[in-house]
N, C-alpha and C positions, 0 to 999 in steps of 0.2 A: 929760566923760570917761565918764560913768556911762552918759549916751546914746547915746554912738560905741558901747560894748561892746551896750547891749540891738540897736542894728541890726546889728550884728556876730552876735547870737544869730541875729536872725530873719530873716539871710541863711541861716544855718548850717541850718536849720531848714527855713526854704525849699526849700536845694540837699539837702536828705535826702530831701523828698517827694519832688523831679520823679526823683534817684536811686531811689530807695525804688520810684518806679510805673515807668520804664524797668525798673529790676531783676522788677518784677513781671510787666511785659508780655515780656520776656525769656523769664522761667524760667516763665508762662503759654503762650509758644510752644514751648520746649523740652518742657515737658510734653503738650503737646498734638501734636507731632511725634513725641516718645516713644511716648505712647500709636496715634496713627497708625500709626508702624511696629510695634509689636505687634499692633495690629489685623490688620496686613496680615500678619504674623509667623504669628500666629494661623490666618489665613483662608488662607496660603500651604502652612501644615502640615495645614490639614485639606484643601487640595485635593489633598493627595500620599497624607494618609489614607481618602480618598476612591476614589483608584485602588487601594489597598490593600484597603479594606472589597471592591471590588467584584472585585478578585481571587479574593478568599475566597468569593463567591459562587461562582466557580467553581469551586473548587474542593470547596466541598459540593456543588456538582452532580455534579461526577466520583464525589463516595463515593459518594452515592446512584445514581448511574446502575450502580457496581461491584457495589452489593447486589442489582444482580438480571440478573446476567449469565448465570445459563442462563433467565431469563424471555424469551417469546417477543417481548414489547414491555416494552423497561427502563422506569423511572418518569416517564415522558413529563409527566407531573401530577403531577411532585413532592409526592405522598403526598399529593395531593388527591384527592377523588370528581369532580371537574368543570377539563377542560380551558379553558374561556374564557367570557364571559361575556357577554353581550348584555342594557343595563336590570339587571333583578335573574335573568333566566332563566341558568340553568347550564348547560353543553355537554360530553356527552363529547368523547374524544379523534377519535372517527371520526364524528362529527357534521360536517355539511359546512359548518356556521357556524365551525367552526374548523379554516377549512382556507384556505391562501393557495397557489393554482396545486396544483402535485404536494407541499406541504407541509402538515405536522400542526404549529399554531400553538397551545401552551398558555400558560397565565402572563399571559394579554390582556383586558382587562375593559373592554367599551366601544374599544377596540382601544388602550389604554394596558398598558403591562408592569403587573403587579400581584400575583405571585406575590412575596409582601415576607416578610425576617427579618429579624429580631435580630440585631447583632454585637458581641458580649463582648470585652471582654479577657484578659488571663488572670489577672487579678484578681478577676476579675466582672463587671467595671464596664460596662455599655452604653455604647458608644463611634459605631454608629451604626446603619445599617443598608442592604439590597442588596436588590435587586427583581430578579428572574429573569423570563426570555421564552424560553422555547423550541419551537424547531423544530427538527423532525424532520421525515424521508420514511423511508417504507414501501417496502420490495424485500417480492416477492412474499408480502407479508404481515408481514414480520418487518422492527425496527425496527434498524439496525445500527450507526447512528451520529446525532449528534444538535451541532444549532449552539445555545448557549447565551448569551444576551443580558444581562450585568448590569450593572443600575444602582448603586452603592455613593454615599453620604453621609452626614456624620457628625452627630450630635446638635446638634452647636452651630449650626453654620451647614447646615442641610439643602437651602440653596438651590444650595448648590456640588459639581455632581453628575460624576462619571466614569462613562462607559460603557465597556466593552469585549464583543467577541464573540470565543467560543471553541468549539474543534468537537472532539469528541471522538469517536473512532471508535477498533473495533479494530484492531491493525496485521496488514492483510493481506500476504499475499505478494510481492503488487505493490509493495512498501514496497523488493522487492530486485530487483539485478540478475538475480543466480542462486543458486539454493538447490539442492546438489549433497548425495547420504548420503555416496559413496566419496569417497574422499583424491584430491583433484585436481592435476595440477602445471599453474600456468597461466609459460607461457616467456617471455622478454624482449620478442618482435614483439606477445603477444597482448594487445591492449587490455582492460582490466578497466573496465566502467561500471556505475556503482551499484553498493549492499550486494553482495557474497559471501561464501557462507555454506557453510560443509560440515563435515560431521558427524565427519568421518573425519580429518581434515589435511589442510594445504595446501603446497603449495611454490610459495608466490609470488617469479620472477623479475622480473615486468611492475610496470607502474607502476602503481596503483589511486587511482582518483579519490575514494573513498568506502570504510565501514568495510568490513575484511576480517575475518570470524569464523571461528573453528574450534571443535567443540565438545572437541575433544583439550587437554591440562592440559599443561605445561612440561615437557621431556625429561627433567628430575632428581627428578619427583615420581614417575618410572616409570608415569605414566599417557599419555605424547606417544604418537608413531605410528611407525613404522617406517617410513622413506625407503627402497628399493628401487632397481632398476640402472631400473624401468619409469620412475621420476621423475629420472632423472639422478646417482642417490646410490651411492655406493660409503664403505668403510671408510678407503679411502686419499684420497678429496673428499666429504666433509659439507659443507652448505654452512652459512652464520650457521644458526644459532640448534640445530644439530646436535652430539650425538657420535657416536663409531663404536660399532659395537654389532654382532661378528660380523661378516661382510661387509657390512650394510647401517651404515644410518644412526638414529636415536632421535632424534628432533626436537621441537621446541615444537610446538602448535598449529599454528601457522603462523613458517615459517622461507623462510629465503632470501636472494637479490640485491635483492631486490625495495623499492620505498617510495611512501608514507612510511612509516616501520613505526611512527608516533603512532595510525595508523590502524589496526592491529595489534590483534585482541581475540580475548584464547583465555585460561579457558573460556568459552566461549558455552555459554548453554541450547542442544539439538539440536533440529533440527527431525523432527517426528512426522509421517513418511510415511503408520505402518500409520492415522494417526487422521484421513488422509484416506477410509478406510471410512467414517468417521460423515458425513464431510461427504458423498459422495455418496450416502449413503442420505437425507438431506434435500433434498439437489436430484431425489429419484427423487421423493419425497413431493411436492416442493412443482411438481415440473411437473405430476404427473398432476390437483394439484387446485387450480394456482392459474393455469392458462395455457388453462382452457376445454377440457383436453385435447389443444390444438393440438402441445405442447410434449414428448409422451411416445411412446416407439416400443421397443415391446417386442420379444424376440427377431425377428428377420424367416425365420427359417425356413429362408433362403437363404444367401447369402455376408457383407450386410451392407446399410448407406444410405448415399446418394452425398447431401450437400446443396451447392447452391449460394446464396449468398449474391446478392443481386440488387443493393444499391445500393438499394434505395428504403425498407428496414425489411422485408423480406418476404425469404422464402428459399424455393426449389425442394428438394423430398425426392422422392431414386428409391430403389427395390429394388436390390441390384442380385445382379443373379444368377447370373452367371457371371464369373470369374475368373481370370487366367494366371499361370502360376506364371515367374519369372525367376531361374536360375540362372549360375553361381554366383554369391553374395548372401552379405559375412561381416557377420553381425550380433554385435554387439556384446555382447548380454546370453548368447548361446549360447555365443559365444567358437568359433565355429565357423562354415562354410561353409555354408547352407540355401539351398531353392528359395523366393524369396519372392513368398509368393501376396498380389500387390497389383496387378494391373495388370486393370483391370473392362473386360472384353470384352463384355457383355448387360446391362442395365439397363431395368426398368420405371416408367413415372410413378408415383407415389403422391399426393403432390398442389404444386400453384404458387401461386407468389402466397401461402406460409404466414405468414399474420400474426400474432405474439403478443400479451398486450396490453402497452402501453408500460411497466407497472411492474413487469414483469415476464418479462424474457428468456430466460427458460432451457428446454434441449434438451437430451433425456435418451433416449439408445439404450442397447438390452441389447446390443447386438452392433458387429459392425467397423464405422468409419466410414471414409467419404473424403467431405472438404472442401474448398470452394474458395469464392472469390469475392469481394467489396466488402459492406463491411458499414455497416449505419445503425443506429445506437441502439446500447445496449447488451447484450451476449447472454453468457452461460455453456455452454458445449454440454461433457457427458460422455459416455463412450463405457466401460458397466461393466456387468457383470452378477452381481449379488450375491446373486442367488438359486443361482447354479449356480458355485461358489467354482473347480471347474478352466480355467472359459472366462474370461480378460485379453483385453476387448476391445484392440484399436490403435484409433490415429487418423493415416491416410496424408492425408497433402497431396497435392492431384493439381493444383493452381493457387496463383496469389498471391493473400496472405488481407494488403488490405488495408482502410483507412478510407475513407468517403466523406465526412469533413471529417478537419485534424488540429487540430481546437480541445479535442479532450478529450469533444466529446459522443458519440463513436460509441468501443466497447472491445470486445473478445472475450479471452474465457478457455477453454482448452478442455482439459482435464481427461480423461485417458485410466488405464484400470487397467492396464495395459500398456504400448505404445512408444508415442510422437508420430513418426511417420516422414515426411523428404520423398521422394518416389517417385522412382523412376529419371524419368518420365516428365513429373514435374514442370512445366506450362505449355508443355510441349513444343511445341504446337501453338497458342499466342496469338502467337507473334511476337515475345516474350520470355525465348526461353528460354535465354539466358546469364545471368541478372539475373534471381533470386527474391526475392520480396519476403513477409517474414513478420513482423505487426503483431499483438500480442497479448500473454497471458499463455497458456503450455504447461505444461502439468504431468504427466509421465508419474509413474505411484504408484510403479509395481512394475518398471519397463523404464528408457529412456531415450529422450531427445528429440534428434535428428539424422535421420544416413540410412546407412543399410546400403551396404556396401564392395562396388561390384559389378565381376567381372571381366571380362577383356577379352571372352570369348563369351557374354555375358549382356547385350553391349546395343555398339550405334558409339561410339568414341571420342568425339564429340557428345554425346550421351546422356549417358555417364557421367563424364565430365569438362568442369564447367560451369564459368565467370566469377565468379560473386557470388553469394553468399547476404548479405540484408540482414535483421537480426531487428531488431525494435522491441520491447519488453517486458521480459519476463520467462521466466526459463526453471529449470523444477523438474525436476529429474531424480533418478530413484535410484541408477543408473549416469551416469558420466561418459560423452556421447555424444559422437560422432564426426562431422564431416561432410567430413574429408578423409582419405584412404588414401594410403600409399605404398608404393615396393616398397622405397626405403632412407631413411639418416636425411636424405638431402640432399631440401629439401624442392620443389624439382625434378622429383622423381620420383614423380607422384603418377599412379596406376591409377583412381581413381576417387575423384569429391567437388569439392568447390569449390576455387577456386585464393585464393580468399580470402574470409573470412568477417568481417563487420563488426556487431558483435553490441551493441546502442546499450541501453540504459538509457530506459525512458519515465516522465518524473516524471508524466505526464498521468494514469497510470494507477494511482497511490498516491494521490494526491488526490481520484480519483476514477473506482474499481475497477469492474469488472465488476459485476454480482448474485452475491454469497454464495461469495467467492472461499475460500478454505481461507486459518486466520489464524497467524500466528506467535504471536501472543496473543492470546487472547479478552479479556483485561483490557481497556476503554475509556478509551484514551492522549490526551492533546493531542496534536492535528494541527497546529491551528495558531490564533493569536492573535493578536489585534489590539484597541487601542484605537479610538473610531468617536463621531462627533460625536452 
């Protein structure tokens, strides 16, 4: 009996160890699976904090690129004395050991990123750290925008790294469809592309693809705009967003039929026409002394310069010296009928084949221009004279100003202290001339951008009643321009101008602008970002 129970123990005993060690190899894998998935828990949270640390790299680049936005080149060297490094030698930033193609590469040592900081938390606590690489390019000496390359990883595991690249530029003009000062009414047929922007009010009937800004305040704060019979308003039909006010209307910023009105944004900051003066006093400076001289053409003594654009990066400059006057001519800014002197009857060579150099496009007369031709590369042309304050050059169109690719490498912006005019005469004679074609940024300061109203003894019903105007870009106006005339509301009845204008939006040319286009913000904004292996 006594026997039976000791083997009875030292079963019991037995089945506890193989229990006992299963239980142990169990909760030895359970543990070790545990700790696996925190490991990975762990290394999962620092890859997310990873893309985080290197976030932050950018965005200390933006502060510091903002502290030195009247500097003629922002902190390309992130507050180093040496752009890149080669062994242990140091390199500035225009040193041409740090330079890839038409790029300024700082932040590269041995050609690795290596501009490295510290990332705190907001404890204190060192949590990892971000390697910066930047490049940049130079427009005629000055740095405008810049692509920012960060590497972010955290203390614990440094092997587990996130990159992203970010480009920060100021937002130029090109950023919009149209930047108008007066109070605009755009009507139900007129297609709206891209940002629009005006200073004054708007009466949007049309449908807008993109934001619509006004810098006018809501009609109850008594700072809105007055709607008039000239926009369709009266006290007995305000449209949305109106009261009656006298016989007219008191409206929001922006009112109307029109949508989606999520896109609706009033107040807007205004856009600074007169502070286009400074920018064309920098484009006078910077052709005369960064384009070899090729790029600068002072008063001509005569009527004004004719350029053509060739297609190859080279453009043809004349004199030109004699001039016809065409009347009657209603111009817009006079608000009256004038003889317009635009139509060049004598012209002299000046020179062919003008080549600027490639980082650098811009063209700078004191006086009137006429333009025309195919463009290669990127160019700025203004037409000001700001030494002698009562002369507003023009810039007449006398042909189709288009691209000789449309990939985005070739742009024109052409900046006039007065009108941007198309001419009666307009490609008259290419075998085109129902069908204009106008590819750019325009920007009249002080006038506006269209074409003057011409009457019937001022030119053949050919002549002044064309097919199409096609605009690609951008268009800056102080006055609201015109490029159709009628003699009633029925739109049928048209005397002079286009029978339809199709006025497009080009994203090619916010991505990537002209040289030293006039900016909505000087502030250094995201363009754009991306993650990158």
């Amino acid at each position: 009996m006594n026997k039976r129970k000791e083997n009875q123990k030292g079963i019991i005993i037995t089945l506890t160890l193989v229990f006992g060690f299963i239980f142990l190899l169990l909760l030895g894998g359970l543990l070790g699976f545990i700790l696996l998935q925190q490991r990975e828990s762990l290394r999962k949270a620092s890859w997310n904090d990873a893309l985080h640390i290197a976030e932050a790299g950018t965005n200390y680049y933006r502060w510091r690129l903002n502290q030195y936005i009247e500097a003629e080149n922002p902190d390309v060297q992130d507050g180093n004395t040496w752009c890149c490094k080669i062994g242990e030698i140091e390199y500035g930033q225009d040193a041409p050991e740090c330079r890839d193609e038409d790029f300024i590469v700082c932040g590269v040592c041995d050609g690795e990123p290596c501009y490295e900081h510290e990332h705190y938390n907001p404890q204190g606590e060192l949590v990892g750290k971000f390697v910066l690489k930047i490049k940049a390019k130079k427009i005629c000496g000055q740095i405008l925008g810049v692509y920012v390359n960060s590497t972010g990883f955290t203390e614990k595991y440094p092997d587990l790294k996130r990159k992203i690249e970010a480009k920060f530029a100021s937002t130029s003009i090109a950023e919009f469809g149209s930047i108008i000062h007066e109070a605009v009414w755009r009507a139900e047929e007129e297609k709206t592309s891209g940002k629009f922007h005006t200073n004054l009010g708007l009466k949007m009937d049309a449908v807008n693809n993109s934001l619509v800004s006004s810098s006018k305040s809501d009609k109850d704060s008594g700072e809105g705009w007055l709607c008039d019979s000239s926009f369709g308003c009266s006290s007995a039909f305000c449209p949305d967003g109106c009261h009656a006010e006298g016989v007219n209307c008191r409206c929001n910023g922006v009112c109307g039929a029109g949508s989606p009105k999520d896109l609706w944004n009033f107040p807007a900051a205004p856009f600074d026409f007169t502070g286009i003066t400074n920018d064309l006093d920098g484009i006078e400076v910077l052709a005369q002394t960064k384009t070899d001289g090729k790029g600068y053409y002072g008063a001509s003594g005569e009527k004004g310069y004719h350029i053509i654009f060739n297609g190859d990066g080279t453009f043809d400059i004349r004199k030109v010296t004699e001039v016809s006057g065409i009347w009657p001519a209603y111009d817009m800014k006079e608000r009256d009928w004038i003889t317009s002197y635009e139509k060049i009857t004598a012209e002299t060579n000046l020179a062919q084949s003008v080549e600027l150099p490639c980082e650098c496009g811009l063209i700078y007369v004191e006086d009137n221009l006429w333009i025309e031709g195919i463009v290669k590369g990127k160019f700025t042309v203004a037409a000001a004279n700001l030494t002698n304050p009562p002369i507003d050059p023009c810039i007449f169109i006398v042909g189709d100003l288009d691209y000789s690719t449309l990939d985005g490498s070739d742009s024109l912006a052409m900046i006039a202290e007065e009108n941007i005019l198309v001419t009666l005469d307009c490609d008259w004679d290419s075998g085109h001339s129902d069908e204009i074609v106008m590819r750019g940024v325009f920007v009249a300061q002080n006038g506006y951008v269209g074409r003057r109203g011409y009457w019937s003894w001022a030119g053949s019903e050919e002549r002044r009643i064309r097919d199409k105007l096609l605009t690609y870009g951008t268009i800056v106006s102080y006055i609201r321009g015109e490029v159709t005339y009628l003699t009633s509301p029925n739109p049928d009845d048209i005397f002079s101008g286009f029978r339809e204008w199709n006025c497009h939006f080009d994203a090619k040319l916010s991505r990537d602008p002209p040289p030293l286009l006039p900016y909505v913000s000087e502030e250094l904004e995201l363009i754009s970002w991306e993650e990158i292996q």
